[in-house]
C-alpha positions as CSV (number, residue, x, y, z in Angstrom):
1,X,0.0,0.0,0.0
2,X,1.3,3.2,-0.9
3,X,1.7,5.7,2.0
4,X,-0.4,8.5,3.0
5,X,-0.3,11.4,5.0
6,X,-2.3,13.3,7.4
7,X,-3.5,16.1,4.8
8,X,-4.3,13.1,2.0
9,X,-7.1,11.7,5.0
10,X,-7.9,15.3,6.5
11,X,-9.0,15.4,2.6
12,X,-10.7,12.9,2.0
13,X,-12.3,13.5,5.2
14,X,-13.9,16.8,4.3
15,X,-14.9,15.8,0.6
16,X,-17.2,12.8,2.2
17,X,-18.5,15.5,4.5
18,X,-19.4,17.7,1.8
19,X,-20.9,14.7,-0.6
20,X,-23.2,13.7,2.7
21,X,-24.2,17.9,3.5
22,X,-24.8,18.0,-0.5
23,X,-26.8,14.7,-0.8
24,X,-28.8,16.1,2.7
25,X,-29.5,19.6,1.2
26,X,-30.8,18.1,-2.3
27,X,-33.2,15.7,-0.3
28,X,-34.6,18.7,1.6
29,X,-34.7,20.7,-1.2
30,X,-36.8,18.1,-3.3
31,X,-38.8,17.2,-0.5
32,X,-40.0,20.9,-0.3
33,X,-40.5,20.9,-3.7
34,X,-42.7,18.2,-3.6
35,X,-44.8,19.8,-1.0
36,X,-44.9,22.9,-2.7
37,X,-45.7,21.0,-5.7
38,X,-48.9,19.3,-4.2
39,X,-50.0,22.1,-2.6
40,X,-50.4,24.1,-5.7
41,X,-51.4,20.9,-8.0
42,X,-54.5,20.2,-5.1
43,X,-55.6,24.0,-4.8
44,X,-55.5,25.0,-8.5
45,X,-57.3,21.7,-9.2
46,X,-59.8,22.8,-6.9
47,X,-59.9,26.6,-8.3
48,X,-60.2,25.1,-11.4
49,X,-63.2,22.4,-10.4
50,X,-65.3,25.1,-8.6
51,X,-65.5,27.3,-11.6
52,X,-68.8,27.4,-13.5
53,X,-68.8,25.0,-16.6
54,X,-65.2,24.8,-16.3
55,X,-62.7,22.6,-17.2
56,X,-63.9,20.8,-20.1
57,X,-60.8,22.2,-22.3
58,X,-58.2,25.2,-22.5
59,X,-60.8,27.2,-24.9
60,X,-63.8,26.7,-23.0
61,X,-61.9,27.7,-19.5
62,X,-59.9,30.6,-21.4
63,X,-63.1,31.9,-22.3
64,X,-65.3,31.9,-18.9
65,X,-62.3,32.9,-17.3
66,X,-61.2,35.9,-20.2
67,X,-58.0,34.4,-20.1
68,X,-55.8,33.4,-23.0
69,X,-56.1,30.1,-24.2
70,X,-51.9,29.2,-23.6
71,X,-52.6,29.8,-20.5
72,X,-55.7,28.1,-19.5
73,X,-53.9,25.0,-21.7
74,X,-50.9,25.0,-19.3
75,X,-52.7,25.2,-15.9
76,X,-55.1,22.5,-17.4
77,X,-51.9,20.3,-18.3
78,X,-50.6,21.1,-14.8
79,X,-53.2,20.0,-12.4
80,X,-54.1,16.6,-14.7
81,X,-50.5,15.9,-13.6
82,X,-50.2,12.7,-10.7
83,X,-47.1,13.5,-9.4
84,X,-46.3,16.7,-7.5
85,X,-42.6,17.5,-8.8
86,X,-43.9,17.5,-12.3
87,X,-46.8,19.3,-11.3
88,X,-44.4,22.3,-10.6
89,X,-42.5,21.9,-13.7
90,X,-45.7,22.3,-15.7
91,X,-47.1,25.5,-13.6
92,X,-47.4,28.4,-15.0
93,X,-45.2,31.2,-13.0
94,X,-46.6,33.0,-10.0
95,X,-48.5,35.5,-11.6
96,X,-50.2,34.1,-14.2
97,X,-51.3,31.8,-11.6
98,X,-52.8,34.5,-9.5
99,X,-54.2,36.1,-12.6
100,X,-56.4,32.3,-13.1
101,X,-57.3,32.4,-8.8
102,X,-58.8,36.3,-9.8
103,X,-60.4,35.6,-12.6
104,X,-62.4,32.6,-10.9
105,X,-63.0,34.3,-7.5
106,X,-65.1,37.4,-9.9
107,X,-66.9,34.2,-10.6
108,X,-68.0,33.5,-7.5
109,X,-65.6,30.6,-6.7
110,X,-66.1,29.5,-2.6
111,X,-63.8,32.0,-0.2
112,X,-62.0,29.4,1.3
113,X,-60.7,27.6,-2.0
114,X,-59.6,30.9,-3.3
115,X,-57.8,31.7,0.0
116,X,-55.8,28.3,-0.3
117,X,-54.7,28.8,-3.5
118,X,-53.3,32.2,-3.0
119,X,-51.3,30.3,0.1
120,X,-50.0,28.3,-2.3
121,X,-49.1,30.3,-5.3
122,X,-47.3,32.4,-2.2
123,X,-45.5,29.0,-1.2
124,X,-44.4,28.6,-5.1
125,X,-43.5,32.1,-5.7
126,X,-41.4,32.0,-2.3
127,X,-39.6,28.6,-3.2
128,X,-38.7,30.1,-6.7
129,X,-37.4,33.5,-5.4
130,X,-35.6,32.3,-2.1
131,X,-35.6,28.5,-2.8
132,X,-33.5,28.1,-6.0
133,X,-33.0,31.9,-7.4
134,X,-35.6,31.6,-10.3
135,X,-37.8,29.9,-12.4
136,X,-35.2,28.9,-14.5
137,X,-33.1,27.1,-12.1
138,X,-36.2,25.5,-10.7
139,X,-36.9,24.1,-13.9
140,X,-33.1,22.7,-14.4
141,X,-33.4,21.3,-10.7
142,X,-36.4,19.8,-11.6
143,X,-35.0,18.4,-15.1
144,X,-32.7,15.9,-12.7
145,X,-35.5,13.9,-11.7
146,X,-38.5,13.9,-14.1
147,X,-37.8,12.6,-17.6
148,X,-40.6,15.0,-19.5
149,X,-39.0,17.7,-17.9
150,X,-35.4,17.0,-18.7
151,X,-36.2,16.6,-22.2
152,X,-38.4,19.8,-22.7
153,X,-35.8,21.4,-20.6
154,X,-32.6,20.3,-22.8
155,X,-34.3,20.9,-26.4
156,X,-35.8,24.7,-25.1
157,X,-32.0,25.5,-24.0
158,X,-30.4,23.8,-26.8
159,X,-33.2,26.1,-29.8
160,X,-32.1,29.4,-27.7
161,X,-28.1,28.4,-28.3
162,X,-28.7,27.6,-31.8
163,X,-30.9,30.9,-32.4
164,X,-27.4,32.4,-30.6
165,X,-24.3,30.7,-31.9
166,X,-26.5,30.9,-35.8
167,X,-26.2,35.0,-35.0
168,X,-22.3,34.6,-33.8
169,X,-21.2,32.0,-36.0
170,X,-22.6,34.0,-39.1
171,X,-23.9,29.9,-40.4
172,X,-26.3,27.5,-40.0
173,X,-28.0,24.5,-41.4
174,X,-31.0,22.3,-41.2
175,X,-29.3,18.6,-40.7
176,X,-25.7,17.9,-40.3
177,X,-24.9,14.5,-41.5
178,X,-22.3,12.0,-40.7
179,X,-22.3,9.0,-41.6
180,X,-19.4,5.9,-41.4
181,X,-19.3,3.1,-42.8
182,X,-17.0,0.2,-42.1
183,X,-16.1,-1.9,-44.4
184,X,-13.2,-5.3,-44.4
185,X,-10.1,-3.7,-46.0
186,X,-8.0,-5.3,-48.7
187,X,-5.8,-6.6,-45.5
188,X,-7.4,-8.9,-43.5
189,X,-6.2,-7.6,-40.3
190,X,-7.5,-4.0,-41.1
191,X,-10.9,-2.3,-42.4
192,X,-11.5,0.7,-44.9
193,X,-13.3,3.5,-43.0
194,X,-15.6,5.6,-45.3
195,X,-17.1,8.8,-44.7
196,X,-20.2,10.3,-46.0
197,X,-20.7,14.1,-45.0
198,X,-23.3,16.7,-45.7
199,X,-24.7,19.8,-44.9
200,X,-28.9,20.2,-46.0
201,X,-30.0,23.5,-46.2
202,X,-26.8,25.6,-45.3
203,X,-26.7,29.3,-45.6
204,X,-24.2,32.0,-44.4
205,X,-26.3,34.5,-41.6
206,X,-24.0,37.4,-42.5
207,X,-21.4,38.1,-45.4
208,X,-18.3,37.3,-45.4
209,X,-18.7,33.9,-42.3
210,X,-16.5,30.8,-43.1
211,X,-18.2,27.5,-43.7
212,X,-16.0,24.5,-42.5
213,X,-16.7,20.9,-41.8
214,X,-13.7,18.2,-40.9
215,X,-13.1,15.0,-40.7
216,X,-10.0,13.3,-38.4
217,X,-8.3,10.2,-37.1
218,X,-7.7,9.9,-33.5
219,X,-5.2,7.6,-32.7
220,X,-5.2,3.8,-34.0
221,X,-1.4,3.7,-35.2
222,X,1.3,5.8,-36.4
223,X,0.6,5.3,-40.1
224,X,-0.5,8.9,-42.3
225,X,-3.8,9.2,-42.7
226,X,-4.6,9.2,-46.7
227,X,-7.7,9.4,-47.4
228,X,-9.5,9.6,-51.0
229,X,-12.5,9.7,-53.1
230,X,-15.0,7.4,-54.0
231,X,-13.1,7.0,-57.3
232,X,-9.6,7.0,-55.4
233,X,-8.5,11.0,-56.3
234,X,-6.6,12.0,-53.4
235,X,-8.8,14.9,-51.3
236,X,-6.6,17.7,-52.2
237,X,-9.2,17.7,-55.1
238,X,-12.0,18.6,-52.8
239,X,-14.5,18.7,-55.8
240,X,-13.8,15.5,-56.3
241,X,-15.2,14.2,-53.3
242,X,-18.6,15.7,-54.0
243,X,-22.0,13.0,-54.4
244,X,-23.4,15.5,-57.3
245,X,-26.5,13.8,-57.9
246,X,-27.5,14.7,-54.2
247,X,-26.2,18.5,-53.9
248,X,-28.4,20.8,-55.1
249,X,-27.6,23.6,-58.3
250,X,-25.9,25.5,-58.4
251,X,-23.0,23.3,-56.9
252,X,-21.0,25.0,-53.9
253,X,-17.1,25.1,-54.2
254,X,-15.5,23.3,-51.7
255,X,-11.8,23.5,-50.9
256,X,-9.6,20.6,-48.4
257,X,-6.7,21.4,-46.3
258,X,-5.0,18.8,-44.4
259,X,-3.6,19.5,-40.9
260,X,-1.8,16.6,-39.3
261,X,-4.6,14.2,-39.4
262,X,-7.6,16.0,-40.2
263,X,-9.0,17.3,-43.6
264,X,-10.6,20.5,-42.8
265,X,-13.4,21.5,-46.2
266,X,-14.4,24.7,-46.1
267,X,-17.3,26.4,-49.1
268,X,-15.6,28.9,-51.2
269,X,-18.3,30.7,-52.1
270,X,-19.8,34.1,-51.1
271,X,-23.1,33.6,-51.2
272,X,-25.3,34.0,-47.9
273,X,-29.1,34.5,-46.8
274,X,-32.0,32.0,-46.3
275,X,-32.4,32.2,-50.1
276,X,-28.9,31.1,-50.5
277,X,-29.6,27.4,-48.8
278,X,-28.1,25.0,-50.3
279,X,-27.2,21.0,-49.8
280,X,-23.7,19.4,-50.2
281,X,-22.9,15.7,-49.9
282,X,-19.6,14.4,-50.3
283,X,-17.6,11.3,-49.8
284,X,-14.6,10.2,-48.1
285,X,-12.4,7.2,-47.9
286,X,-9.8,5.5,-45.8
287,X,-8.5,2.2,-46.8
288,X,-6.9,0.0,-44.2
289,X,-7.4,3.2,-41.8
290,X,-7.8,1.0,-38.2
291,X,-7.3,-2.6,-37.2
292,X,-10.2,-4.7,-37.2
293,X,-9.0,-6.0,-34.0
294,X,-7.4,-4.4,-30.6
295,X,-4.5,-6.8,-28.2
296,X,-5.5,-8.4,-25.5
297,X,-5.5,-6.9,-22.0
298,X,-5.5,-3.3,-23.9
299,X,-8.8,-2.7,-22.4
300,X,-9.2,0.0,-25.6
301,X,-12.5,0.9,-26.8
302,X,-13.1,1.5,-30.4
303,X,-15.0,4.5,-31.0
304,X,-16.6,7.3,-33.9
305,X,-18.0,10.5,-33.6
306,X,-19.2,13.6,-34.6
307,X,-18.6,16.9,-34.1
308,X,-21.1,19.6,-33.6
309,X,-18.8,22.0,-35.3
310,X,-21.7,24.3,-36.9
311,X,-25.0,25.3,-35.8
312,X,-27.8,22.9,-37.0
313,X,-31.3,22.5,-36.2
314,X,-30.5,18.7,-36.2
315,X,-27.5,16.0,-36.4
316,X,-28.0,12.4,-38.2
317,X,-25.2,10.5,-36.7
318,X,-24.9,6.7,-38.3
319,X,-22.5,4.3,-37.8
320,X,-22.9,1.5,-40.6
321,X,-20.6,-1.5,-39.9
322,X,-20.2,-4.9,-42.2
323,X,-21.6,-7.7,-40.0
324,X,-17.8,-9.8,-39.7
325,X,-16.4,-6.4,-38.2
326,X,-17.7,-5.1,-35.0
327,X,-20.4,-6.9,-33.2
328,X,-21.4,-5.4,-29.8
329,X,-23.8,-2.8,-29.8
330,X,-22.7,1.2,-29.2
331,X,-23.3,3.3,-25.9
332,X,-23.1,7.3,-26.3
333,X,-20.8,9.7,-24.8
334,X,-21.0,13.6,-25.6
335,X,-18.1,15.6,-24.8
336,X,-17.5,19.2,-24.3
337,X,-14.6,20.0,-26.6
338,X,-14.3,24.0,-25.6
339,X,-11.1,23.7,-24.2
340,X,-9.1,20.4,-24.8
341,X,-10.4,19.9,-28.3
342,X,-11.8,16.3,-30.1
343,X,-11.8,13.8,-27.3
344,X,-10.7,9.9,-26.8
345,X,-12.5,7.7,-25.4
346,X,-9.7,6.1,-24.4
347,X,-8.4,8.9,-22.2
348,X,-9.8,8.8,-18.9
349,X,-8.5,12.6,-18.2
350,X,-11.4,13.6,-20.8
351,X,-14.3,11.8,-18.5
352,X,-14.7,15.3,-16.7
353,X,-16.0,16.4,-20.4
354,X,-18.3,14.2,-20.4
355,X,-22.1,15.7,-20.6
356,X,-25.0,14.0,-19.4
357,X,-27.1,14.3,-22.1
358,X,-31.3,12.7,-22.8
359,X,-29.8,11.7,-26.4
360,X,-29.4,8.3,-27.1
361,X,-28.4,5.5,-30.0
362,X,-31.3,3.7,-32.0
363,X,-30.7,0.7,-33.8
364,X,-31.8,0.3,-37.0
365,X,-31.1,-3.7,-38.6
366,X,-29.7,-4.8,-41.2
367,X,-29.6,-3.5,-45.1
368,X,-30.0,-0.2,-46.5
369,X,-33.5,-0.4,-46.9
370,X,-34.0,-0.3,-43.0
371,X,-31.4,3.2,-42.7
372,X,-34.1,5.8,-44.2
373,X,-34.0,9.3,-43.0
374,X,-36.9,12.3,-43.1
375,X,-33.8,14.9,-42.5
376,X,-31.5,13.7,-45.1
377,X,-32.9,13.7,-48.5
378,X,-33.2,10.5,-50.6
379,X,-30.8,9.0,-47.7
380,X,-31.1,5.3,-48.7
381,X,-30.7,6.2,-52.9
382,X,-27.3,7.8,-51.1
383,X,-26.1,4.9,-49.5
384,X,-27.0,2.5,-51.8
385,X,-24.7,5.1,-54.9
386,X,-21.8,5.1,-52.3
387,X,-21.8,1.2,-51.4
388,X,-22.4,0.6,-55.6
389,X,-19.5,2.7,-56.5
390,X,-16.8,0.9,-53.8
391,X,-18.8,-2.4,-54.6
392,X,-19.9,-3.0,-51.2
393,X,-23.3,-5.1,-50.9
394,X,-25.4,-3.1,-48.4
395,X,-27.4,-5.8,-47.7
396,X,-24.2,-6.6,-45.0
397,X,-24.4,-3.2,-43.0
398,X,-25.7,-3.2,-39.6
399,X,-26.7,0.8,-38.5
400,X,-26.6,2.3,-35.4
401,X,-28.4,6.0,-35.3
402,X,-27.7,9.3,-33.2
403,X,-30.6,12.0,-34.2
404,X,-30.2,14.7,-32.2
405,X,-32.2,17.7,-32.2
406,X,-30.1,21.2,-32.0
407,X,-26.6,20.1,-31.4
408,X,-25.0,22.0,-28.8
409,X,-21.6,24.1,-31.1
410,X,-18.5,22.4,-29.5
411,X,-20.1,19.6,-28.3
412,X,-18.3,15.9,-30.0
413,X,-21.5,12.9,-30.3
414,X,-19.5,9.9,-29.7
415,X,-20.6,5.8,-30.7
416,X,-18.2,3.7,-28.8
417,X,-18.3,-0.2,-29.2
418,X,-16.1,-3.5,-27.6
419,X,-14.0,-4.2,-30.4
420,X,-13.2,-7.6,-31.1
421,X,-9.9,-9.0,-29.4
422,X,-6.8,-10.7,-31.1
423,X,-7.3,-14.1,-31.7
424,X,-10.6,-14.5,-30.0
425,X,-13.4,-15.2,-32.2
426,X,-16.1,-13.1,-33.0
427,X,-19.0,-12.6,-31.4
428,X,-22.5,-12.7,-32.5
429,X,-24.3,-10.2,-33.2
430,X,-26.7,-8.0,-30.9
């Protein structure tokens, strides 16, 4: 046992104190929550039971109360809810709240059910102001625990940084794709790697905003990175790598600059505005780029991903894999790249990048036919031109898909498998 001194257990001492304070302060804070929660989810029910011909839907309330209909929808939502915590995500704020108890006491609602739900708003509006700081941070708390809320919490967040970084950036796009497909190389003990990238529906914000999309290796082996067209040109040509029959007209210039690595393609052109959009598909490949096999006792992971490196309103992620290569089926990680850059999996100094994210991998069979897309446009009459051309039978592709709605800029969506071991046999599918 390595030795330790007094300031290493004085250490550890304090952090387990502070774990068990901060796991004791988030208990009492959601178990306040929770009464505040069913307080206001019982009274408003009530408010909303006692008034006249109420509650049959949000137009029929909005109207006897001469409240807007968004409203009357949300408290309506609210107090249907069974469980109190989700019941105070799906409030409406303080006031509007009061607004609904004012409207229904002019109606004549009973005294005493009016006085308890001003109690109660009081109880919410006190929890948000002195509780957590504001609604805001009420609703991320709140995200932690109930499912609907995370989700509606994450994607609201996620459309207000894509309205942002589309303003910054000076781009944007409707669907970023990325798509990999893995293929047995030439050499036995290796595989091809292919890349097919595109941007649907890009346009330039402002004049004068650069457009750039990459591609990288990330380990896997001291041997340069070469990659190619479909039809073998080297990607200095960047034109060459374009799918025309799936860009639209008139057909973007692209340029590709290698940097170690990476192949950075950025659009030449100086085009820009919504009337400007535009889609560009192209095609990369990498012959014998990784081993189709890791040692023994390596305990690496094999692992592609995609980087949020423009703002898009959506990202179709697809790993595509021959069914002799990898077997095991993918688990997600998404990393914050802001400050150390691309990520490995197989660095454990990156796990504090890691963001816990609602996003998650679908899988989608076997055979092209099975790998269609309603972001990407004629997606499996894509696939199918790209596997024809390398004379790949797409009928052997297993998919894995990543959709995610509004990408977080500088965020890396990751697919990580078990790769098959030296001289073990494969495994089965999954």
């Amino acid at each position: 046992m390595a030795p330790r001194d007094e300031h290493e257990d004085v250490h550890e001492r304090s952090a387990a104190v502070d774990s068990i304070e901060g796991a004791e302060e988030g208990a009492a804070l959601e178990a306040r929550i929770t009464l505040v929660g069913g307080n206001i989810l019982s009274t408003m029910g009530r408010v909303i039971e006692a008034v006249p011909r109420g509650r049959p839907g949000p137009q029929a309330l909005a109207d006897r109360l001469g409240l807007d209909k968004v409203l009357a929808s949300r408290v309506l939502k609210a107090t249907r809810s069974r469980d109190p915590i989700t019941a105070a995500h799906r409030m409406p704020g303080p006031e509007p709240l009061r607004r609904v108890v004012k409207a229904a006491e002019q109606l004549g609602v009973e005294p005493g059910i009016i006085a308890e739900a001003y109690r109660a708003i009081d109880e919410f509006d006190l929890l948000i102001r002195q509780g957590v700081g504001d609604r805001s941070t009420l609703d991320a708390i709140v995200s932690a625990w109930v499912p609907e809320a995370r989700r509606e919490f994450e994607l609201r967040r996620k459309q207000a940084a894509f309205k942002a970084m589309s303003q910054l950036k000076g781009v944007q796009c409707e669907s970023l794709l990325a798509t990999v497909i893995l293929w047995p190389s030439s050499d036995p003990s290796k595989m091809d790697v292919v890349w097919v990238n595109g941007l649907i529906g890009v346009h330039r914000v402002r004049p004068g905003a650069p457009v750039k999309l990459s591609t990288r290796k990330m380990g896997g082996g001291p041997e340069q990175r070469l990659p190619v067209s479909l039809d073998g040109v080297p990607v200095d040509n960047a034109e060459g790598l374009l799918l025309r029959e799936f860009c639209s007209e008139p057909l973007l210039k692209m340029r590709a600059e290698r940097v170690g690595s990476a192949v950075h393609y950025t659009l030449a052109d100086e085009r820009f505005g919504p009337a400007s959009a535009a889609d560009i598909v192209f095609a990369e490949v990498n012959r014998g780029e990784l081993p189709r096999a890791v040692p023994p006792n390596s305990n690496r992971k094999r692992y592609f991903f995609a980087e949020a490196s423009m703002p898009a309103r959506r990202m179709q992620f697809d790993v595509l894999v021959h069914e002799s290569l990898d077997t095991s089926r993918p688990w997600l990680r998404i990393y914050d790249t802001a400050f150390d850059g691309v990520a490995s999996v197989n660095d454990p100094a990156r796990d504090v990048d890691a963001m816990d994210m609602v996003e998650s991998i679908e899988s989608l069979g076997a055979g092209v036919s099975r790998f269609r897309s309603t972001e990407v446009p004629r997606y499996a009459e894509l696939l199918r031109a790209v596997c024809q051309r390398l004379q790949y039978d797409p009928a052997l592709l297993r998919g894995h898909r990543c959709d995610v709605e509004y990408p977080v800029y500088g965020t890396q969506v990751t697919m990580v498998f078990d790769p098959p071991i030296e001289g073990e046999p494969p495994a089965r599918p999954v």
